[in-house]
matplotlib code that plots the C-alpha trace (Angstrom):
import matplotlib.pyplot as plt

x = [0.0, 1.6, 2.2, 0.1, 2.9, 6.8, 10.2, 13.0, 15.9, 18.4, 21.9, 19.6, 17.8, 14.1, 10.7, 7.9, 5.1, 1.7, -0.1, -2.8, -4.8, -4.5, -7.2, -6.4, -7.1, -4.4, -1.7, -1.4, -1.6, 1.4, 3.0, 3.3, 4.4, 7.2, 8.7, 8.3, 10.7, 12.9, 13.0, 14.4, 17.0, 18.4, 20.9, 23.2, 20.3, 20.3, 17.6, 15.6, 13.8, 11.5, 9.9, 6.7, 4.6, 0.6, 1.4, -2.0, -4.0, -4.7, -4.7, -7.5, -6.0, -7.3, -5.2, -2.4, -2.6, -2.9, 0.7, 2.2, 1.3, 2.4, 6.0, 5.9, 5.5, 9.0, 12.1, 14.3, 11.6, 10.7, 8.7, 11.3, 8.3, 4.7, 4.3, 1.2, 1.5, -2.2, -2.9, -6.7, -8.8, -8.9, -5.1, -4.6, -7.4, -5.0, -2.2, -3.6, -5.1, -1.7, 0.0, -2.4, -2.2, -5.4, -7.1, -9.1, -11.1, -12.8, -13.3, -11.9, -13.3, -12.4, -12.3, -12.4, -9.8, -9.7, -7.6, -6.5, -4.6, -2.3, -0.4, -2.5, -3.0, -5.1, -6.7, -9.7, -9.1, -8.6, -9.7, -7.9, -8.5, -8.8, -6.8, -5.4, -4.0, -2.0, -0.3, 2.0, 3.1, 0.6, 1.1, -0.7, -2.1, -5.3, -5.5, -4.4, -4.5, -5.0, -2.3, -0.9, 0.7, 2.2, 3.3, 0.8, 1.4, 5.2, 5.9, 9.1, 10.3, 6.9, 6.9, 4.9, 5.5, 3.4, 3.7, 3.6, 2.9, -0.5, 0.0, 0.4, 1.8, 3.1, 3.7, 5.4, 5.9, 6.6, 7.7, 5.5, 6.5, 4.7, 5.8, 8.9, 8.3, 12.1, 13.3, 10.8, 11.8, 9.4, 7.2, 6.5, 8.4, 9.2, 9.2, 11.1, 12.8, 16.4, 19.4, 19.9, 15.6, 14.8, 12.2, 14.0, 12.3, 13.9, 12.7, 10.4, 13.5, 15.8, 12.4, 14.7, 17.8, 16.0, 13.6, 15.3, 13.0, 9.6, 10.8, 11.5, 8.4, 6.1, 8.1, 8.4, 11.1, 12.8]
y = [0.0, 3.4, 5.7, 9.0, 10.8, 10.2, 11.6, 12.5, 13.4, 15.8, 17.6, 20.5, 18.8, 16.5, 17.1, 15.2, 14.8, 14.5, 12.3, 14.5, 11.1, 10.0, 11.4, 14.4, 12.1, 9.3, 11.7, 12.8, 9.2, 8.7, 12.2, 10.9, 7.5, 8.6, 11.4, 9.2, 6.9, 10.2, 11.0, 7.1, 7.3, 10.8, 9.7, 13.0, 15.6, 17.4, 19.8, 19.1, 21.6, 20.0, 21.5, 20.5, 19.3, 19.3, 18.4, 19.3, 19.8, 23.0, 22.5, 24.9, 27.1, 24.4, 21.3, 23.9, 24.4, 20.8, 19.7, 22.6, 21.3, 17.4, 19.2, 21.2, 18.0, 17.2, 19.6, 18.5, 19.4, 22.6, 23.6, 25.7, 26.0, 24.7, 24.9, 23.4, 22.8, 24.7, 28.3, 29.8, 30.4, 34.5, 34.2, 33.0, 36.0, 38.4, 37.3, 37.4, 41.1, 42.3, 41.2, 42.1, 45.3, 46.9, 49.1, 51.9, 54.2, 57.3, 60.0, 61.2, 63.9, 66.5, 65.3, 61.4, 58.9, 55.3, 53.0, 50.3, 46.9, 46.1, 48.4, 50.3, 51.4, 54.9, 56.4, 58.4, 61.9, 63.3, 66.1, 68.8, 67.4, 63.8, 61.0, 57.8, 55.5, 52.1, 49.4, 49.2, 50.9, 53.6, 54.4, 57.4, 57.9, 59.9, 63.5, 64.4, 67.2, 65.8, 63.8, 60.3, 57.9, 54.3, 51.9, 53.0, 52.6, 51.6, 49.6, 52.0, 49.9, 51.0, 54.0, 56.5, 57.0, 60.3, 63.6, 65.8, 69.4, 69.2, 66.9, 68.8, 66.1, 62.8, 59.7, 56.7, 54.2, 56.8, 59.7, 62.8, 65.8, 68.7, 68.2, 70.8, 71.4, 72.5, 68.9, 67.4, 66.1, 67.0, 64.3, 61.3, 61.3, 57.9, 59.3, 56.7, 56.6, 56.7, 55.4, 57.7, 57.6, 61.0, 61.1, 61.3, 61.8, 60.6, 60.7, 57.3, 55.5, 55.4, 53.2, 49.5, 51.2, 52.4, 49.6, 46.6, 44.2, 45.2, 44.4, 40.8, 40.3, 41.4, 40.1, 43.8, 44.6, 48.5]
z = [0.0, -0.9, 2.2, 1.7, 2.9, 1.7, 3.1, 0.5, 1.5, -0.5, -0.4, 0.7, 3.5, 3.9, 2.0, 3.3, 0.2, 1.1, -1.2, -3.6, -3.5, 0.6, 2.7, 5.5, 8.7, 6.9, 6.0, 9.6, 10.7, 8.6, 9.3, 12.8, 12.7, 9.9, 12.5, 15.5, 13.2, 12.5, 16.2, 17.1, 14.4, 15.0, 17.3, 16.8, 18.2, 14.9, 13.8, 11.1, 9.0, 6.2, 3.1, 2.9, -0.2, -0.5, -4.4, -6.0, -2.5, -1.1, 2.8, 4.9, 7.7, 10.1, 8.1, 8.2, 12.1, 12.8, 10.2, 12.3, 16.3, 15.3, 13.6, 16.9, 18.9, 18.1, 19.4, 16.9, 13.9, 12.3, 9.2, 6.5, 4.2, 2.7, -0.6, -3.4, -7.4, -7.0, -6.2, -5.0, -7.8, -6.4, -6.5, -9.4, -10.7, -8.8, -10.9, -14.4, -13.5, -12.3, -15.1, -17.5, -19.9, -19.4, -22.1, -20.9, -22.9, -20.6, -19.2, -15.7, -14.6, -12.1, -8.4, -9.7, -9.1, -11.4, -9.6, -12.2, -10.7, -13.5, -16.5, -18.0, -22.0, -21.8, -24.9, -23.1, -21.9, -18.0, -17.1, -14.6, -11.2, -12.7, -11.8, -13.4, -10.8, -11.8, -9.3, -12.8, -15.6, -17.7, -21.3, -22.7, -26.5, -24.9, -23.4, -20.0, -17.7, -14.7, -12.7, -13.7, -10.9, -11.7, -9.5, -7.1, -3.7, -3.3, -6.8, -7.5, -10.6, -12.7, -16.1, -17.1, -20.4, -21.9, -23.3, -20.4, -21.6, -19.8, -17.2, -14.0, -11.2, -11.7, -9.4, -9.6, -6.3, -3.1, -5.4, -6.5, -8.0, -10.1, -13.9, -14.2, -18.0, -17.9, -16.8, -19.6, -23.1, -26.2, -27.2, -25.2, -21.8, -20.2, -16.1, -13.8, -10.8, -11.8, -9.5, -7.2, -6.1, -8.0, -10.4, -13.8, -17.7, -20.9, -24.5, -25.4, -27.3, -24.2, -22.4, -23.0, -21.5, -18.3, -17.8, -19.8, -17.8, -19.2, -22.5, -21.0, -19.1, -22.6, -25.2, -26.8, -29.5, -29.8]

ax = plt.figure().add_subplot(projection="3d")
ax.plot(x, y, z, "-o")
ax.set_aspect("equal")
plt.show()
């Protein structure tokens, strides 16, 4: 009969696998007859930190808190890390939308604030006192006057990458500044923060040198 749960060991340490088929109640039957085994045999009172694998099982909070008292049972045990080959269906969501290039077409108007999770493709048209808001990068081919902020709250690597003549304030991550139209470039601007953690504009075609990684991540070609 195959043991729901199964200890391999590794130049890096133990990982216990928890059978995706075995039932909850029989893994932690197993669980603890395997580490009263491991407790006999370690003769040399050396700890033990496991990685632990659920495979394609997602275990609740509750299974969680139970693996955690029976490793806790044991001195000699610890828990390095639990990891699943499956992720929550709202996770996974979370994922797509933050890596997703959203396309936005409207109006902001004054006083209004659109918080998008993800970069951000804008053709509509802010208005003074309007706000586009991004966790990632925005890229503008619509009007703005009002302010643009990328990499909203803290996400310091994000772009904006816009013609700024009517823009009035920028942010991107922690850094906001009013739009010095003497620091600008003409036509498109690509704003970043630059090494030393000051916001910094360059013209569009210097965008791969400054940010080489979002040419990576999108499979884009300069």
């Amino acid at each position: 009969m195959q043991q729901s749960v199964v200890l391999k060991a590794s130049n890096d340490g133990y990982e216990l696998i928890f059978r995706q088929a075995a039932g909850f109640d029989e893994i932690m039957v197993d669980l603890k007859t395997l580490l009263d085994r491991l407790q006999i045999d370690n003769t040399t009172d050396k700890q033990i930190s496991f990685d632990m694998s659920t495979e394609g099982r997602l275990l609740t909070a509750d299974q969680t808190q139970e693996v955690t008292k029976m490793i806790n049972r044991y001195p000699l045990f610890s828990i390095h890390k639990l990891t699943a080959d499956v992720i929550l269906n709202a996770d996974a969501m979370a994922m797509i939308e933050r890596n997703t290039v959203h396309l936005v077409n409207q109006i902001i108007r004054n006083g209004q604030v659109v918080t998008i999770t993800g970069d951000v493709l804008f053709f509509g048209k802010i208005h003074k006192g309007g706000v586009l808001r991004a966790t990632g990068n925005i890229f503008v081919m619509g009007d703005v006057a009002g302010a643009l902020e990328a990499g909203y709250p803290d996400h310091n690597d994000a772009v904006i990458v816009s013609q700024l003549t009517t823009v009035p304030k920028v942010r991107v991550g922690e850094l906001l500044e009013l739009v010095d139209l003497e620091k600008t470039v003409p036509g498109a601007n690509v704003v970043y923060i630059n090494d030393i953690q000051t916001l910094d504009y360059q013209p569009l075609n210097q965008l791969k040198r400054v940010r080489p990684k979002l040419f990576i991540q999108n499979g884009g070609h300069v």
